[in-house]
C-alpha positions as CSV (number, residue, x, y, z in Angstrom):
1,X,18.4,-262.5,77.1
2,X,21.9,-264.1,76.3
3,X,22.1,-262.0,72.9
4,X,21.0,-258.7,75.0
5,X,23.7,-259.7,77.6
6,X,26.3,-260.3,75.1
7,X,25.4,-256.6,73.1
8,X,25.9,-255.2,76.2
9,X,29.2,-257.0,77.6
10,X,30.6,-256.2,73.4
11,X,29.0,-252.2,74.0
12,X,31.4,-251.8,77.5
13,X,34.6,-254.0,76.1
14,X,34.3,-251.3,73.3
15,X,33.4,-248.4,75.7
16,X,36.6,-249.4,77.7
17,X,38.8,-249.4,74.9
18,X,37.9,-246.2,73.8
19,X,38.4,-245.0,76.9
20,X,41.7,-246.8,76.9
21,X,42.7,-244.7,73.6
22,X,41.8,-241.8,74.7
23,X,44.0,-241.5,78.4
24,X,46.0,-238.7,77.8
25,X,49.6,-239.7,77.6
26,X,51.7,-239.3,81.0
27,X,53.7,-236.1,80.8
28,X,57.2,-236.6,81.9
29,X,58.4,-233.8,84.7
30,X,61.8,-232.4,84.3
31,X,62.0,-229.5,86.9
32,X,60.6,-229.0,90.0
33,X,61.0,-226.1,92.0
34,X,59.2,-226.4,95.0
35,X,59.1,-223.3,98.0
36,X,62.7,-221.9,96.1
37,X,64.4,-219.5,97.8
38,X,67.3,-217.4,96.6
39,X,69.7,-214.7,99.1
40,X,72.7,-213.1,97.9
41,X,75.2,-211.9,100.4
42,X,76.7,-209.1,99.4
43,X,79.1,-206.3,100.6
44,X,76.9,-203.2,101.3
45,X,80.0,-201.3,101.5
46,X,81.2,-201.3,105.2
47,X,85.1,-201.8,105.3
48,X,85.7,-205.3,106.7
49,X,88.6,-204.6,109.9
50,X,90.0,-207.0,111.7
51,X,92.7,-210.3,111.3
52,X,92.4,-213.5,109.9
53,X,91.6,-214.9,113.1
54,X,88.9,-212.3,113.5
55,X,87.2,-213.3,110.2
56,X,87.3,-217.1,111.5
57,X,85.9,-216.0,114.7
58,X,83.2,-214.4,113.5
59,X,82.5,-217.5,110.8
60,X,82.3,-220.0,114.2
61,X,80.1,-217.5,115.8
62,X,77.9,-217.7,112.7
63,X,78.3,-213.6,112.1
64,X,78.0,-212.0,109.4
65,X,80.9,-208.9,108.6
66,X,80.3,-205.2,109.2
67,X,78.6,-204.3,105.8
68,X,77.1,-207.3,104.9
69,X,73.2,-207.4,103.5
70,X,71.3,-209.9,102.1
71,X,69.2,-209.6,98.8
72,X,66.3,-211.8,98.4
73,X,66.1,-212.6,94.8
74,X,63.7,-215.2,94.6
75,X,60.9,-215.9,97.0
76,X,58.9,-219.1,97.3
77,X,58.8,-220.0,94.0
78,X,57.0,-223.1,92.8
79,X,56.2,-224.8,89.5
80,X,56.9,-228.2,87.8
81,X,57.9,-228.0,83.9
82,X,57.8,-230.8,81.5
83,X,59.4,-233.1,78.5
84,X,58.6,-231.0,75.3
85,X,57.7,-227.6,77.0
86,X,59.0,-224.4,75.6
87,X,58.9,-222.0,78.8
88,X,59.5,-218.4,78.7
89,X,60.8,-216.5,81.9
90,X,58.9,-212.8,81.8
91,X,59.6,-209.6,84.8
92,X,60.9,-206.2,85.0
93,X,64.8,-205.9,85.2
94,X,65.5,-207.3,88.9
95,X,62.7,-209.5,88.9
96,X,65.0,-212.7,89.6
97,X,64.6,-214.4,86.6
98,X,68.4,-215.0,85.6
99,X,69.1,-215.8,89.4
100,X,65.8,-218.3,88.8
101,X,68.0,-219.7,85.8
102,X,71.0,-220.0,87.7
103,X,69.7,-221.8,90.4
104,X,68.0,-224.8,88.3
105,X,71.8,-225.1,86.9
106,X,72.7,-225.8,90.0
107,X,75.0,-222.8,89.8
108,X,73.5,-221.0,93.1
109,X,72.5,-222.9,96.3
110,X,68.7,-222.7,97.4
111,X,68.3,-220.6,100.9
112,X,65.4,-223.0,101.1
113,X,63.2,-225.2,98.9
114,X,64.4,-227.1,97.1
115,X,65.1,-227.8,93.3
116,X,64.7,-231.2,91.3
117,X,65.8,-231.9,87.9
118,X,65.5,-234.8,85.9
119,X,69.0,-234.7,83.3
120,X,71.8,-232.2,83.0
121,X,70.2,-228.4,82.6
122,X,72.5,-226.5,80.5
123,X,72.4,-222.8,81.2
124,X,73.2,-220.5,78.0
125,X,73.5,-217.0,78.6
126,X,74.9,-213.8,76.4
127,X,77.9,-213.5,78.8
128,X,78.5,-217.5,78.6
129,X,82.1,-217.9,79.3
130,X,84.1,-218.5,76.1
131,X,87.8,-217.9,76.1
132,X,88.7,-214.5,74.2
133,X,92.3,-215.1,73.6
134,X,91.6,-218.7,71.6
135,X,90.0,-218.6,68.0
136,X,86.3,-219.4,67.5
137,X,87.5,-223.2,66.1
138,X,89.1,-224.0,69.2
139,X,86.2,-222.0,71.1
140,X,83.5,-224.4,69.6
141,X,85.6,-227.5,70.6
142,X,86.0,-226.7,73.5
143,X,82.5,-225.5,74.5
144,X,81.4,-228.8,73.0
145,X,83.5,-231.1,75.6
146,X,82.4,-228.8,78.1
147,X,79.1,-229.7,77.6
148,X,79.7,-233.6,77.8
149,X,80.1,-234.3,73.8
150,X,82.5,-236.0,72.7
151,X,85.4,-234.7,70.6
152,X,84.2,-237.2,67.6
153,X,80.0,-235.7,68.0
154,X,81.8,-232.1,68.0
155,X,84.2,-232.7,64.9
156,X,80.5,-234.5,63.0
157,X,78.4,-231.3,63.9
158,X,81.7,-228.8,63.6
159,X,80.7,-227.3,60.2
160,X,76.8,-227.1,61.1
161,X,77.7,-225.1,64.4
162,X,80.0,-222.3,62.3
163,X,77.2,-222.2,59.1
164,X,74.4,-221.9,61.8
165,X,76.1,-218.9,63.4
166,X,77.0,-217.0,60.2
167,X,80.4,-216.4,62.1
168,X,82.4,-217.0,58.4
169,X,79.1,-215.3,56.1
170,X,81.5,-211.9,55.9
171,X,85.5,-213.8,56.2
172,X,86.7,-216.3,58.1
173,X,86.2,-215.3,61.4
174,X,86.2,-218.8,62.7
175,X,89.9,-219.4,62.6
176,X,90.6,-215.3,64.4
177,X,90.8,-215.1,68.2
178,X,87.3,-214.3,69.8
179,X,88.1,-211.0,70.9
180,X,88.0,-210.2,67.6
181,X,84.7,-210.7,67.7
182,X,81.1,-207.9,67.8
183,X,79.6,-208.7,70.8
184,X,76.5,-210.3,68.4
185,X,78.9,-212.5,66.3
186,X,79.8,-213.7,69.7
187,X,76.7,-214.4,71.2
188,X,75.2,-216.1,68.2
189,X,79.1,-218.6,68.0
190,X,77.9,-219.0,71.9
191,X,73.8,-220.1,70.8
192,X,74.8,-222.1,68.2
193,X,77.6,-224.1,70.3
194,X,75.4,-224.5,72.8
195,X,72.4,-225.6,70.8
196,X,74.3,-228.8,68.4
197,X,73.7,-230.7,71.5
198,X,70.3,-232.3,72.7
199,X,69.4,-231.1,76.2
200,X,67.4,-232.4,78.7
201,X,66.9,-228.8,79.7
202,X,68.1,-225.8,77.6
203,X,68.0,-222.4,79.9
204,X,68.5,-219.6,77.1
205,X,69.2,-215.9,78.7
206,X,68.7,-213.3,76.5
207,X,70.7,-215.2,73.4
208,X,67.9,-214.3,71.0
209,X,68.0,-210.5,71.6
210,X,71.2,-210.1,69.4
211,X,71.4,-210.8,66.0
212,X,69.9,-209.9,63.0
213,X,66.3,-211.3,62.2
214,X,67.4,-213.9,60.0
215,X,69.2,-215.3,63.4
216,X,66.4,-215.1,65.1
217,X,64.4,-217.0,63.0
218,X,66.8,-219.6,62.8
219,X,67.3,-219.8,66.6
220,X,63.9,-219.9,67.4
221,X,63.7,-222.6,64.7
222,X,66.5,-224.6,66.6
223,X,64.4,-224.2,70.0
224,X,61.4,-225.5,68.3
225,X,63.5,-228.4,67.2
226,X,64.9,-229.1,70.6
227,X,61.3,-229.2,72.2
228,X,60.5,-231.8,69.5
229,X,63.9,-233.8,70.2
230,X,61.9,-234.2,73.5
231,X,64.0,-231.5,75.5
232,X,62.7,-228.8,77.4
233,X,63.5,-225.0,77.1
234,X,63.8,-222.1,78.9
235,X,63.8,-218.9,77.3
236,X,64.4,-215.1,79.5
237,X,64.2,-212.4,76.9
238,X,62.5,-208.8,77.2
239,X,61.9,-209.7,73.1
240,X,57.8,-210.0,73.9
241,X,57.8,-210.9,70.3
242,X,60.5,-214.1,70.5
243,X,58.6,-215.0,73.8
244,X,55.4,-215.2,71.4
245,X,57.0,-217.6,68.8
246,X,59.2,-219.5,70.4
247,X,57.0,-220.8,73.8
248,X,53.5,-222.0,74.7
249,X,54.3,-221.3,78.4
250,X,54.9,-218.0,80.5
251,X,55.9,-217.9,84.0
252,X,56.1,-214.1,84.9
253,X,58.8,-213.1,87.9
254,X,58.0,-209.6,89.7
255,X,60.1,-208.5,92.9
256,X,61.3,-212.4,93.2
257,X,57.5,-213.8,93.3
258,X,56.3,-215.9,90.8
259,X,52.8,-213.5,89.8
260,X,51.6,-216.0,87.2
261,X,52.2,-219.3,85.5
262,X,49.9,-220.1,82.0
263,X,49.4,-220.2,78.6
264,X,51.6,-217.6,76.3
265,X,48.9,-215.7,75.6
266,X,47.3,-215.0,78.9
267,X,50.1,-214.4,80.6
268,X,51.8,-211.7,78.3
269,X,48.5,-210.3,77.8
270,X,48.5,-209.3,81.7
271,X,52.1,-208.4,81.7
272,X,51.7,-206.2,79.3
273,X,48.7,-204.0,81.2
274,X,50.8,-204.1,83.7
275,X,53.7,-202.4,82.6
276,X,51.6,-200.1,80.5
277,X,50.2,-198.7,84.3
């Protein structure tokens, strides 16, 4: 009886421990977005009359001016995203997904909901404001201590940040005034600034539509790298393709409504019969 009892007690310590070894690891949230919603204000095009002290009357009265209408860009939106995800942002054009963007920046205030965050997000977009009339050398310091590096991490990863954008693969563009610069050449000094650093949360708008492929490749590379460095992305494009490679999570935006949140896969699969309607 003592030997059966002590096979058994041996059978659930082991039964316990395999259990023990096999609890999935906690996952680590780093947005939450929970009921967001986004108004712009914006001047229909009435022409505003009236003094100063009109304008502040109307302000204490809480009214809005002649011409004013509101635009309802993103409507009740919900979702928690975690450490290591790869997220892509999928609509038609209007759908609110750069406004979405914006907002977890903290760039635009919520009308209501609210939006959590666990780090700095970092928002990179295609008209991401560099200065035209410095060169691209003092553009990527800059953009670096903007950023939060310091100037000793930017002068380390300096020459990585120029190879990686191919800015000097035709001259030395580097050390010319960005005005001089295509609009891709740009875009890709802008990506590659933006992606020496390790984020909490990358937000990527559109940065992977312009290049050539071999800049694709090696962004998408780079974002792979990032969700490994324990960071998580966010990636709008209207590249189906780059949405494919780069993430293993879709949340598709239509009219400001979040329509559906799942694998790659599924998700583009549905978009895709849906704009083919």
């Amino acid at each position: 009886m003592a030997v059966a009892e002590k096979s058994a007690a041996a059978a659930s310590a082991h039964k316990d421990e395999g259990a023990a070894e096999a609890a999935p690891v906690e996952r680590r949230p780093t947005v939450i977005a929970d009921d967001l919603h986004i108004v712009y204000r914006v001047n229909g095009g009435g022409r505003g009359r009236g003094s100063a002290t009109a304008a502040l009357s109307r302000i204490l009265r809480r009214k809005a001016p002649a011409g004013m209408r509101e635009v309802h860009a993103v409507k009740g939106v919900s979702f928690t995203a975690y450490r290591g995800e790869a997220i892509g942002l999928i609509g038609s054009n209007g759908s609110g997904k750069s406004t979405l963007l914006r907002a977890i920046a903290g760039l635009l205030p919520a009308e209501r909901g609210r939006v959590y965050t666990d780090g700095q997000p970092s928002l990179l977009g295609v008209n991401a404001a560099l200065m035209n009339d410095l060169t691209g050398e003092r553009n990527v310091i800059l953009g670096g201590l903007a950023m939060g590096m310091s100037r000793a991490q930017i002068l380390e990863r300096y020459q990585d940040i120029v190879d990686f954008s191919g800015i000097n693969d035709k001259g030395d563009f580097i050390s010319l005034p960005m005005r001089t610069y295509s609009s891709g050449m740009a875009a890709r000094l802008r990506f590659s600034i933006a992606a020496a650093k390790d984020h909490d949360v990358l937000m990527i708008d559109e940065a992977l539509a312009t290049g050539d492929k071999k800049f694709q490749r090696r962004s998408e590379a780079r974002i792979r790298e990032l969700r490994q460095e324990a960071g998580t992305v966010f990636l709008v494009s209207h590249n189906n393709k780059s949405i494919r490679d780069t993430c293993d999570r879709v949340l598709w935006l239509e009219s400001g409504e979040l329509r559906m949140d799942g694998p790659t896969e599924e998700v583009m699969k549905a978009y895709e019969e849906f704009t083919r309607k």
